[in-house]
C-alpha positions in Angstrom: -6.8 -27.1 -14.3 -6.1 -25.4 -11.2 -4.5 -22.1 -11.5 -2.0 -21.1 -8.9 -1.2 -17.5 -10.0 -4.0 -14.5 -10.9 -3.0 -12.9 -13.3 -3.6 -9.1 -14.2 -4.3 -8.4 -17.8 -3.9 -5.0 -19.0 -5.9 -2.5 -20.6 -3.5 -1.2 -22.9 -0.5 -3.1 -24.5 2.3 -4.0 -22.2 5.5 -3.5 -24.1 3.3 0.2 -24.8 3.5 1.5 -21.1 5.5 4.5 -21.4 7.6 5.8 -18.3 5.7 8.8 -17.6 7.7 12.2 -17.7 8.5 14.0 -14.6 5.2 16.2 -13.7 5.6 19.2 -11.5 2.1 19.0 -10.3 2.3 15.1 -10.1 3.7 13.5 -6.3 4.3 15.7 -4.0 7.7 14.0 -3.0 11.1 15.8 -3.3 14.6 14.8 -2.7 15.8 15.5 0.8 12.1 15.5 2.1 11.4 14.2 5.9 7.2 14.3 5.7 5.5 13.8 8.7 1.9 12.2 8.8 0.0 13.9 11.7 -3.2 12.3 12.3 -5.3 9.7 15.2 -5.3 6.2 16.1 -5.7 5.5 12.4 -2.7 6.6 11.8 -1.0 5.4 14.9 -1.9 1.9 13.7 1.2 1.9 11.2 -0.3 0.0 8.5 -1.6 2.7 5.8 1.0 4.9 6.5 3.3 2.2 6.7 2.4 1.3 3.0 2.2 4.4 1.7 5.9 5.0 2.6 7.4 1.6 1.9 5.9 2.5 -1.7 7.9 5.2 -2.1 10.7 3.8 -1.1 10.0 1.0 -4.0 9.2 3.4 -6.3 11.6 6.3 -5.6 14.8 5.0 -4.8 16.6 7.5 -6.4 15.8 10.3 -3.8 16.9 10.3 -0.6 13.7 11.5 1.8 12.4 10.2 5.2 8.8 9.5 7.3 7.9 9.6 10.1 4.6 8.6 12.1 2.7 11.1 14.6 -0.3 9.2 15.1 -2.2 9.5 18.6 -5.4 7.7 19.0 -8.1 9.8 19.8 -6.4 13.1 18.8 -7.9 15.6 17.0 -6.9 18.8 15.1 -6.8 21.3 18.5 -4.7 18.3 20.4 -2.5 17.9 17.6 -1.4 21.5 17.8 -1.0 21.1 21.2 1.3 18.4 20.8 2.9 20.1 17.4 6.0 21.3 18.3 7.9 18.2 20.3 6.3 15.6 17.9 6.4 17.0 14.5 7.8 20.1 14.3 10.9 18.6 16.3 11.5 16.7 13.4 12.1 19.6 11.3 9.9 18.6 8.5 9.5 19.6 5.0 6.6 18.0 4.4 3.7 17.7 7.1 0.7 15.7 5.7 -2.4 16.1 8.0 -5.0 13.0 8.7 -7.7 14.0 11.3 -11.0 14.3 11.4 -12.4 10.9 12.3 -12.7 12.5 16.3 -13.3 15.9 15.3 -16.4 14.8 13.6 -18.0 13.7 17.4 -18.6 17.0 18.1 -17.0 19.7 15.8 -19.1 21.6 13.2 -18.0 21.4 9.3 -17.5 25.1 9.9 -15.0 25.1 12.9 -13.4 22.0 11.4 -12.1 23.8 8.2 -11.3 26.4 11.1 -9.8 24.8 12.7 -7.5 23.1 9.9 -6.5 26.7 8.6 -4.8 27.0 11.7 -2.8 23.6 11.5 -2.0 24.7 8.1 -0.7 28.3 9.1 1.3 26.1 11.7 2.6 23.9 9.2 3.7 26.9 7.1 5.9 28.4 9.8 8.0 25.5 10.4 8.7 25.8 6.8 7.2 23.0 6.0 4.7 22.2 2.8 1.3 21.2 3.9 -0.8 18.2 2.2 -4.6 17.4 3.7 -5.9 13.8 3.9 -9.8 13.5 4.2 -10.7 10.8 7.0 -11.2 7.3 6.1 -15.3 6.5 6.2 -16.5 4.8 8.7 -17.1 1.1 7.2 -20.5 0.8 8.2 -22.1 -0.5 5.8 -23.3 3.1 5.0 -23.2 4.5 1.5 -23.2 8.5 -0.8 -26.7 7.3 -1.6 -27.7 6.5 1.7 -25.8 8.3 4.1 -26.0 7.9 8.5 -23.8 7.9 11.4 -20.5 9.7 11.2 -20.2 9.5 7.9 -22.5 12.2 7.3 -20.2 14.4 8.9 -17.0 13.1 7.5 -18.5 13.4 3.8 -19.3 17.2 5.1 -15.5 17.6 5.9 -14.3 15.9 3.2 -16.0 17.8 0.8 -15.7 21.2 2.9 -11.3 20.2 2.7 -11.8 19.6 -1.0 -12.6 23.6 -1.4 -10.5 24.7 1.3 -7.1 22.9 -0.3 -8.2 24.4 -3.8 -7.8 27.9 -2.5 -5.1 27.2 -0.3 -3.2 26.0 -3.4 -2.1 22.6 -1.3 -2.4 18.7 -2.3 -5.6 17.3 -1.4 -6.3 13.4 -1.1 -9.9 12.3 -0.9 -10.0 8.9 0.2 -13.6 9.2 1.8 -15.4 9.5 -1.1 -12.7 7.0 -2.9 -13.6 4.1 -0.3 -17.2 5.2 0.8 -19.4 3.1 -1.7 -17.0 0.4 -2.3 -16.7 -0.5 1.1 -20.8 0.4 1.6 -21.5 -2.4 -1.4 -18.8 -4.9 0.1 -20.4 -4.8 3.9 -23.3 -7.6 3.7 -19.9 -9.9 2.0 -17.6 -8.5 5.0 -20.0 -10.0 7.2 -20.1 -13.6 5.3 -15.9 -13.3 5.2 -16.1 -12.9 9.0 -18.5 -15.4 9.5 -16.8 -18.1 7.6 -14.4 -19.5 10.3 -17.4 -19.5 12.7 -19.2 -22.0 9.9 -16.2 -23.9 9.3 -15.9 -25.0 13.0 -19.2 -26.4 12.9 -19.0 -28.0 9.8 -16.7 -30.0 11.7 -19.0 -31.0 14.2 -20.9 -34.2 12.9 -23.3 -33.9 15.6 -24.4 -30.4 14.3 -28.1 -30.8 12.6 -27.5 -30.1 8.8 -24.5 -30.2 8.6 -24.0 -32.1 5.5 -26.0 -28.4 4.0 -23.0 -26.8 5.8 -20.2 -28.5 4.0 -22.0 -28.2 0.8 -22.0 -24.6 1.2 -18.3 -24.5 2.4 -17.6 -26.4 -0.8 -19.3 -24.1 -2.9 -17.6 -21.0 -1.3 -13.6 -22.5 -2.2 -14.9 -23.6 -5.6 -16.5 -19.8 -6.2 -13.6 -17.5 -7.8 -15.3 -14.5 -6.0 -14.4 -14.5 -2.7 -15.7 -12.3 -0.1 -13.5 -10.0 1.6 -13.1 -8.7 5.1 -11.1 -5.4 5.7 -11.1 -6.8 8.8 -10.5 -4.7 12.0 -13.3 -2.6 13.1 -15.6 -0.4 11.7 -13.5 2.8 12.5 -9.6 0.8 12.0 -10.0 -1.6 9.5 -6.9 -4.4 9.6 -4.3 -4.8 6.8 -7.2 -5.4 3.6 -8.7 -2.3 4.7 -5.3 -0.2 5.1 -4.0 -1.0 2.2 -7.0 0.3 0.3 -6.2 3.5 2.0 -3.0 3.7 1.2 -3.9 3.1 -2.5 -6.5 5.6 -2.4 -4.0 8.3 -0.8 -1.1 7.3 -3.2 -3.3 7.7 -6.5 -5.0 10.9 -5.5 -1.9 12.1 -4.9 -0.8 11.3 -8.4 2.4 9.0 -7.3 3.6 6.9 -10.5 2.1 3.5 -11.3 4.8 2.6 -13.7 7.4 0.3 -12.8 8.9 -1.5 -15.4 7.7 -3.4 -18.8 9.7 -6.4 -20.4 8.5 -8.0 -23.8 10.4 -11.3 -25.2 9.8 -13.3 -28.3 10.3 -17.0 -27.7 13.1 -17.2 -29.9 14.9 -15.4 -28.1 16.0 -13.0 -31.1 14.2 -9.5 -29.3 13.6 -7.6 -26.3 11.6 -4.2 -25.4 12.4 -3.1 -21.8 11.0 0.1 -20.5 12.3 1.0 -16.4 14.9 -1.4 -16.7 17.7 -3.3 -18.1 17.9 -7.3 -20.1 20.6 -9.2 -20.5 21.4 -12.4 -21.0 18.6 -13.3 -22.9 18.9 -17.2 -24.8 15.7 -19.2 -25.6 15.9 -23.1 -26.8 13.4 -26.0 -26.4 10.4 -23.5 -25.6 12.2 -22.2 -23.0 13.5 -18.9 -22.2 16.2 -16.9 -20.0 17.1 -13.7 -19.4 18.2 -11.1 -16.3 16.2 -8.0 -15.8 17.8 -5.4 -13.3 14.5 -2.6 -12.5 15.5 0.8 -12.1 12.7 0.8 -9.3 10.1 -1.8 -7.5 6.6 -3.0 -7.5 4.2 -1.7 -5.1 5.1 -3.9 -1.6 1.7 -6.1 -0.8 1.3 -6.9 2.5 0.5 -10.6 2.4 -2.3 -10.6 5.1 -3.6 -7.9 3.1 -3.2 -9.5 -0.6 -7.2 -11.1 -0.2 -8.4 -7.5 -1.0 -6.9 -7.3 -4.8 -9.9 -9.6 -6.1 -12.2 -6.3 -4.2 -10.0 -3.8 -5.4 -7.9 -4.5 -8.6 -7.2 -1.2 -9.3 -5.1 -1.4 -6.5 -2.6 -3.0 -8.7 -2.6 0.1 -11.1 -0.1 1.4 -8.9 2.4 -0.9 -9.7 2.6 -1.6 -13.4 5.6 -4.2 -13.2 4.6 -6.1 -16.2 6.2 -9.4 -18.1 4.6 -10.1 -21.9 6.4 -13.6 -23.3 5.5 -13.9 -27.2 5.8 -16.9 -29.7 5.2 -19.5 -26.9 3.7 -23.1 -27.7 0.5 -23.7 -26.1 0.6 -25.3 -22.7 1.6 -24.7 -19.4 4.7 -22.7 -18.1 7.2 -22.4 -15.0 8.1 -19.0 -14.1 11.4 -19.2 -12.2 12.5 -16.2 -10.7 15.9 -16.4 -9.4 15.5 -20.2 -9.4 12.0 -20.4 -6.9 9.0 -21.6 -8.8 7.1 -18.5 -8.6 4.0 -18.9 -10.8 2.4 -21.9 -13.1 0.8 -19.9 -16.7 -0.1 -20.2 -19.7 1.1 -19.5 -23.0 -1.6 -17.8 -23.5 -1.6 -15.8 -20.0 1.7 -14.7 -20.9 1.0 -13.7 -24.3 -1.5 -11.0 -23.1 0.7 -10.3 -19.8 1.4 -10.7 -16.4 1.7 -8.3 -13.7 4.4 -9.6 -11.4 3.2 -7.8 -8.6 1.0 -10.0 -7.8 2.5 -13.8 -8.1 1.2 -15.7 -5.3 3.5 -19.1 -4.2 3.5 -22.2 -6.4 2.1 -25.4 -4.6 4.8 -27.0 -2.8 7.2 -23.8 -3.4 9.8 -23.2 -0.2 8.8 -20.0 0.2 7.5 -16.9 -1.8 9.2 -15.6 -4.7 12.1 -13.3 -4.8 9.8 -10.3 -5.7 7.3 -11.2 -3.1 10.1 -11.4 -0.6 11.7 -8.2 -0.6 8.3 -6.5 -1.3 7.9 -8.4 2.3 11.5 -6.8 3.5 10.9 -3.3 2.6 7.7 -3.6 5.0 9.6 -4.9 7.8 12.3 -2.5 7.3 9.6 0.5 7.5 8.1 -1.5 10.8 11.3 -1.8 12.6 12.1 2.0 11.5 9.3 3.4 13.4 9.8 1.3 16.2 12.5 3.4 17.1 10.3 6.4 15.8 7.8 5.7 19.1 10.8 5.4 21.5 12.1 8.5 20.2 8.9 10.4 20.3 8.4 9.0 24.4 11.5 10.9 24.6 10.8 14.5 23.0 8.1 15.7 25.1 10.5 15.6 27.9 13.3 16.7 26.1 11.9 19.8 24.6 10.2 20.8 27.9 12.0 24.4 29.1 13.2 22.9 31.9 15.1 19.9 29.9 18.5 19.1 31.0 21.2 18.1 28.7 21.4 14.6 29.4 17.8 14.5 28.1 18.8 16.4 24.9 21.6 14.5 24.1 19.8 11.1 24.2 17.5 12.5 21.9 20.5 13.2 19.6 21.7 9.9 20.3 18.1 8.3 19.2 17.8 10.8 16.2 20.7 9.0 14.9 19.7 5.5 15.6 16.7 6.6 13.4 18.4 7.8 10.5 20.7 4.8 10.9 16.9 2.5 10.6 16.1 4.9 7.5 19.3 3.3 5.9 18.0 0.0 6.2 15.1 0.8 4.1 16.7 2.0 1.3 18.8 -0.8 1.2 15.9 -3.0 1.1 13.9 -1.2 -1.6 17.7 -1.0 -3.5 16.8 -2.8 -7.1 18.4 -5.9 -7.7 19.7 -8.3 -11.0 16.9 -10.8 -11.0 17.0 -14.2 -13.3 13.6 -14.9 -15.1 13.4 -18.8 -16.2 10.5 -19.6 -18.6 10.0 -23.4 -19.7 7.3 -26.0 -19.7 5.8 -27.3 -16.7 6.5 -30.7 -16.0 3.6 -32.7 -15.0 0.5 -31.3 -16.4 
């Protein structure tokens, strides 16, 4: 029978998952933070960074912090000091996490680079602000730590080389080279099937193709296969959302941020409930069915949807946002899960037995829309996007307006647009603000 959810099983026992205890050495996120990411055209694509931030917005809406982007394509560590004062510094940061490397590696010696990253770290540290050091994304290539070539050999030099630099510099140090290096390597012969597969799909159409009967069998072989391949999509240097979000994971868990979201375990008869991150009520159960509200004291890890293809590469991703449902005493068969009313996912007693991670509940056939949870994963994004939309406009503005010979027009609209950005960072948090949501269990009609 045809499955329309995927569902993530868990290691350990679900109504186990303990909220873990605040760690002073754990994420380097504070109350009252405003962390700027410095870094290249990487960064300046707003999708990693833009993940990274919505998440802690999901997963940290209890503090009160702000982000902002100061990515410039082609920039590397010397032009990012140059620019440092009107476009991060301006922002009077407390946080200034650094992302460079992929342009310093055309020409600048593993030597110079660390250098050259003491300096930006010195700077950091007079504007009172805590420094944190990305390594550069690899170059997705194909390349692997076996079999090293290209840039990569140079950006596994710097990575390695900021590794012992951050250890004696005492700062937080995110490795996502090494992370992503070997897992995109082993996925790049599949990348190029992925991107290959429209190509074969138009000309399966095409009757007057020779062989294409072989074509269509293959096609029908591909759906039918439940591993997919996967594109990161982009280019080898910017991969597109699958890619990004990748990075972001990779960033967030070196980094140590909290996978725990919230755990709920029900009996079917309705008679118990363990909830960890959050609060039931209302729980009734009759005719195999059961009810109940669930109000999260925080949110599931937002999934871009044109990135969501890339959880059946990297799972792990999903450890990030342990947002778990674990229904017990079922009959067997097949279930509804309604959430908020909206169909959200077809399952079995069985599946729900061992668990369910509700991050990731794709649509239901012939559902209106995604589900609730999928939905304002989907509105925390766009809130983030439309934030740093008035983040680029401001940051056209501060060169001039910082310039000695600024007037006070210039300054003053620069106030004006500081405000308008705060105003956007408002919007987020009321996006990622946790909200009552009703969970319907019953037996699918139909099967």
């Amino acid at each position: 029978m045809r499955r329309a959810i995927v569902v993530s099983l868990l290691v350990l026992g679900l109504a186990a998952v303990p909220a873990p205890a605040a760690d002073p050495a754990g994420f380097p996120l504070k109350d009252g933070d405003v962390w700027v990411m410095a870094g290249d055209s990487i960064t300046a694509q707003h999708l990693h960074s833009n993940y990274f931030e919505a998440f802690c917005y999901a997963r940290y809406p209890k503090l009160k912090f702000a982000f902002r982007n100061s990515g410039v394509g082609g920039h590397t560590i010397p032009s990012t000091l140059a620019r440092f004062d009107y476009d991060i510094a301006a922002w009077h940061p407390t946080v200034v996490s650094v992302e460079l490397g992929m342009n310093d590696s055309g020409g600048t010696a593993t030597d110079k680079f660390v250098a050259n990253m003491g300096t930006m770290v010195a700077r950091i540290r007079e504007s009172k602000a805590r420094p944190i050091l990305f390594a550069a994304s690899p170059v997705n290539d194909g390349t692997r730590a076996a079999r090293l070539g290209g840039r990569n050999q140079r950006l596994d030099e710097y990575a390695t080389a900021l590794k012992t630099f951050a250890e004696k510099e005492q700062l937080p140090y995110a490795d996502q080279f090494h992370a992503l290096l070997d897992v995109w390597g082993k996925n790049k012969p599949r990348e190029n099937l992925a991107n290959s597969l429209g190509i074969v799909r138009g000309l399966a159409g095409d009757n007057s193709v020779a062989g294409v009967e072989h074509l269509r069998e293959f096609l029908a072989a591909q759906d039918k296969s439940p591993d997919k391949p996967v594109s990161m999509n982009g280019d080898p240097v910017h991969p597109g959302p699958p890619g990004q979000l990748m990075m972001a994971a990779a960033l967030l868990k070196a980094l140590h941020a909290d996978g725990f979201v919230s755990s709920v375990a029900v009996d079917a008869s309705g008679k118990t409930a363990d909830a960890k991150g959050c609060e039931v009520s209302g729980l009734k159960s009759g005719d195999n069915t059961v009810t109940f509200d669930r109000l999260d004291e925080c949110l599931p890890f937002p999934i871009p949807e044109d990135a969501r293809a890339v959880l059946s590469l990297a799972p792990d991703v999903l450890t990030l946002s342990a947002y778990t449902l674990k229904v017990n005493g079922l009959k067997d068969g097949e279930y509804l899960l309604k959430v908020d009313g909206v169909e959200s996912a077809r399952v079995s007693a069985k599946e729900l037995a061992a668990g369910l991670n509700l991050t990731d509940l794709p649509r239901v056939a012939k559902a209106k829309g995604p589900n609730p949870l999928a939905a304002q994963s989907q509105a925390i994004l766009a809130a983030v996007a439309a934030k740093e939309g008035v983040v680029g406009t401001w940051r056209a503005l501060s060169q001039r307006a910082h310039a000695a010979n600024a007037n006070a027009a210039l300054k003053a609209e620069l106030g004006e647009l500081t405000k308008k950005v705060e105003a956007a960072d408002e919007k987020i948090r009321e996006a990622a603000r946790p909200q009552k949501r009703h969970f319907e269990i019953a037996p699918a009609p139909g099967v």
